[in-house]
Phi, psi and omega in degrees: 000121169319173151302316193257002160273004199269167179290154191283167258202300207259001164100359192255191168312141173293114178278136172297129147267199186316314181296320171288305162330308132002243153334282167317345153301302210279331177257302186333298208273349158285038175229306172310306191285326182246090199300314221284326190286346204248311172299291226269350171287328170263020167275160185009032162262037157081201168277331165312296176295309203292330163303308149321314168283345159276343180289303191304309205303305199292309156334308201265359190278301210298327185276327157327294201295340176300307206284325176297301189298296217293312191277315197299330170308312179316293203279007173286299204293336177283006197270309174236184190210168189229128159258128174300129160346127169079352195242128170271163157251085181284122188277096205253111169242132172064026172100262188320144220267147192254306180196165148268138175240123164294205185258142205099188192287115163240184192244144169192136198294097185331136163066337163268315147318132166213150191239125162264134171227119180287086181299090175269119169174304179288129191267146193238150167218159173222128187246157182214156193080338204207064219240143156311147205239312200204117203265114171228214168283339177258097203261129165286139160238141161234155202232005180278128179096013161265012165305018192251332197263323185282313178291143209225168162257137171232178222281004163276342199079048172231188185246110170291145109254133196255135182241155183179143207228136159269098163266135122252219188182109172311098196254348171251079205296299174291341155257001164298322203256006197245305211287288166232163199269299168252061162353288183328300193293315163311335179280305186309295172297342149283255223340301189319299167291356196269315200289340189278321212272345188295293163340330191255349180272032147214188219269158173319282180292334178287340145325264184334325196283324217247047201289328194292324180321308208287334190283318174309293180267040160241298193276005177274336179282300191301330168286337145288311187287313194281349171296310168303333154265019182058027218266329184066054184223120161240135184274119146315275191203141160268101177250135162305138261199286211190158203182081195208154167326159172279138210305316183300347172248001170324296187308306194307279201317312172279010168276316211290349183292282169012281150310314179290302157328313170298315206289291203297339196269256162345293172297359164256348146301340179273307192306298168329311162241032159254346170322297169257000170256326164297327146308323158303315191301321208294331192296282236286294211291305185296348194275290158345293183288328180269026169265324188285316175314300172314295173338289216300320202271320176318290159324296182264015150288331145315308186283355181301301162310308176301298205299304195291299166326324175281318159315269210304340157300337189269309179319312201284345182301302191294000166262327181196081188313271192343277183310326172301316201294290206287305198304296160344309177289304136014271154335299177288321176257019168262318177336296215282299207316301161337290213288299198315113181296310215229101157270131162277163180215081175300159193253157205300323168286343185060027173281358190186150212243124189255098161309128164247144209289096191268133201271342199265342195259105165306122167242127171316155170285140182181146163317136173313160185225129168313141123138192237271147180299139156254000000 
């Protein structure tokens, strides 16, 4: 006799364990599928089998009530769901959407309610030209085999590469997950077309001058094309990347930069002194007319002054010539005689010539010098 047929020490009933508990699952349910098999287990063992069968029945009541606990649990716990901080939830019944759930705990009816949950919160990129290799402090890129997607024509006919990053952000939880079927790839296959068609509608260089213009209006047409597919996508930011010629005209293309810098370079030196020397000539030429302008008034405000002296020296002549002649005369050789180094003074006949000591004048030493007065 086994351990487990033997009886409890202390008298009491034998409890089934798992394997039986089991096992009597397990015949319940060929005894459901099979009648014939349920008829010949209670047929003609007596009392003996009729005992086995109150046993069993009291087995399959106790595993009923487990399986019973077990499913009431199932369906306690699928009954609600958790949304996380940043993330929405769509609440689906019968397939068809029902509601949106925020972060936090919500509730929904087990086997019918199926809940999707959506991060609008993390903002996404799509690199084009280019994809990261390794994001650190230093970010490795790699751009070799993505020439299909950055070289572009632009509307002079020459050839570009644009290298350039999408970020967006789910802003539309149900048209994100309803509307289109891969959202990533439609973001990508816009930008791309939207980045093409700006580009070829400009100028080479005016690309090069005007990168924000051009990142401005890439991300308002691309945020357009996607309001129009219902994508439930908001464009972050467009940045622009890298803008730089294809590598085989690189050289030309930087003689020809060059060449343009010098150009910019010489005309702003020039622009630089005509800056400063014309604003000088315009000083000097002004300065010049009003010194002549002053001369002129000067001038004629002297003869002016000389005519009314002399009118008025004439009245006083015609009233009293003699006395007007000597005071003039006068007048004039207190004027001249001072400016005179050396005076003579001849007597009327000119017989014979008198220097005079002007006593007020330092004179070198030297012999006096003879001859005619001036």
């Amino acid at each position: 006799m086994s351990w487990d047929d033997q009886q409890p020490p202390w008298g009491g009933k034998k409890q089934p364990g798992p394997e039986e508990l089991v096992a009597a699952l397990i015949r319940k349910i060929k005894e459901v599928f099979d009648p014939d098999l349920a008829k010949s287990g209670n047929g003609g063992n007596g009392r003996g089998s009729a005992s086995r069968g109150g046993k069993e029945n009291s087995g399959g009541g106790r595993l009923l009530v487990v399986i019973l606990v077990l499913v009431a649990i199932a369906l306690a716990n699928a009954s609600y769901f958790t949304i996380k901080p940043g993330e929405e939830g769509v609440v689906l019944r019968f397939g068809r959407m029902n509601r949106i759930a925020g972060p936090g705990l919500g509730f929904k009816i087990p086997m019918v309610d199926r809940v999707l949950k959506v991060d609008v919160k993390t903002v996404r990129k799509e690199e084009f030209g280019f994809r990261t290799r390794q994001a650190a402090r230093r970010t490795l890129y790699a751009k070799k085999g993505f020439d299909a997607e950055s070289l572009m024509l632009t509307a002079d006919k020459n050839v570009i590469d644009v290298e350039w990053i999408v970020q967006y952000r789910i802003k539309d939880p149900v048209d994100y997950l309803f509307r289109v079927g891969d959202v990533a790839e439609a973001v990508r296959d816009l930008s791309e077309k939207v980045m093409r068609r700006i580009v070829g509608n400009m100028d080479f260089d005016y690309i090069l001058g005007n990168r924000d213009i051009l990142a401005s209006s890439m991300s308002h047409e691309l945020q357009k094309d996607l309001n129009a597919y219902r994508s439930g996508v908001d464009v972050v930011k467009v940045q622009l990347q890298d803008v730089n010629p294809p590598d085989a005209v690189k050289p030309a293309f930087n003689e020809v930069n060059e060449a343009d810098q010098d150009m910019k370079r010489l005309v702003n030196e020039a622009e630089e002194t005509y800056n400063r020397e014309i604003p000088k000539a315009s000083g000097t030429a002004k300065q010049r007319i009003q010194v002549a302008e002053g001369y002129a008034v000067e001038r004629v405000n002297k003869a002016k002054g000389d005519t009314a002296r002399f009118v008025a020296l004439y009245k006083e002549y015609r009233q009293a010539r003699d006395v007007t002649r000597k005071r003039m005369y006068l007048e004039t050789m207190q004027k001249v005689l001072p400016r005179a180094k050396e005076i003579y003074v001849m007597d009327k006949d000119q017989r014979s010539i008198l220097p005079l000591l002007n006593l007020n004048q330092s004179r070198p030493a030297g012999p006096a010098k003879s001859g005619r007065g001036k």
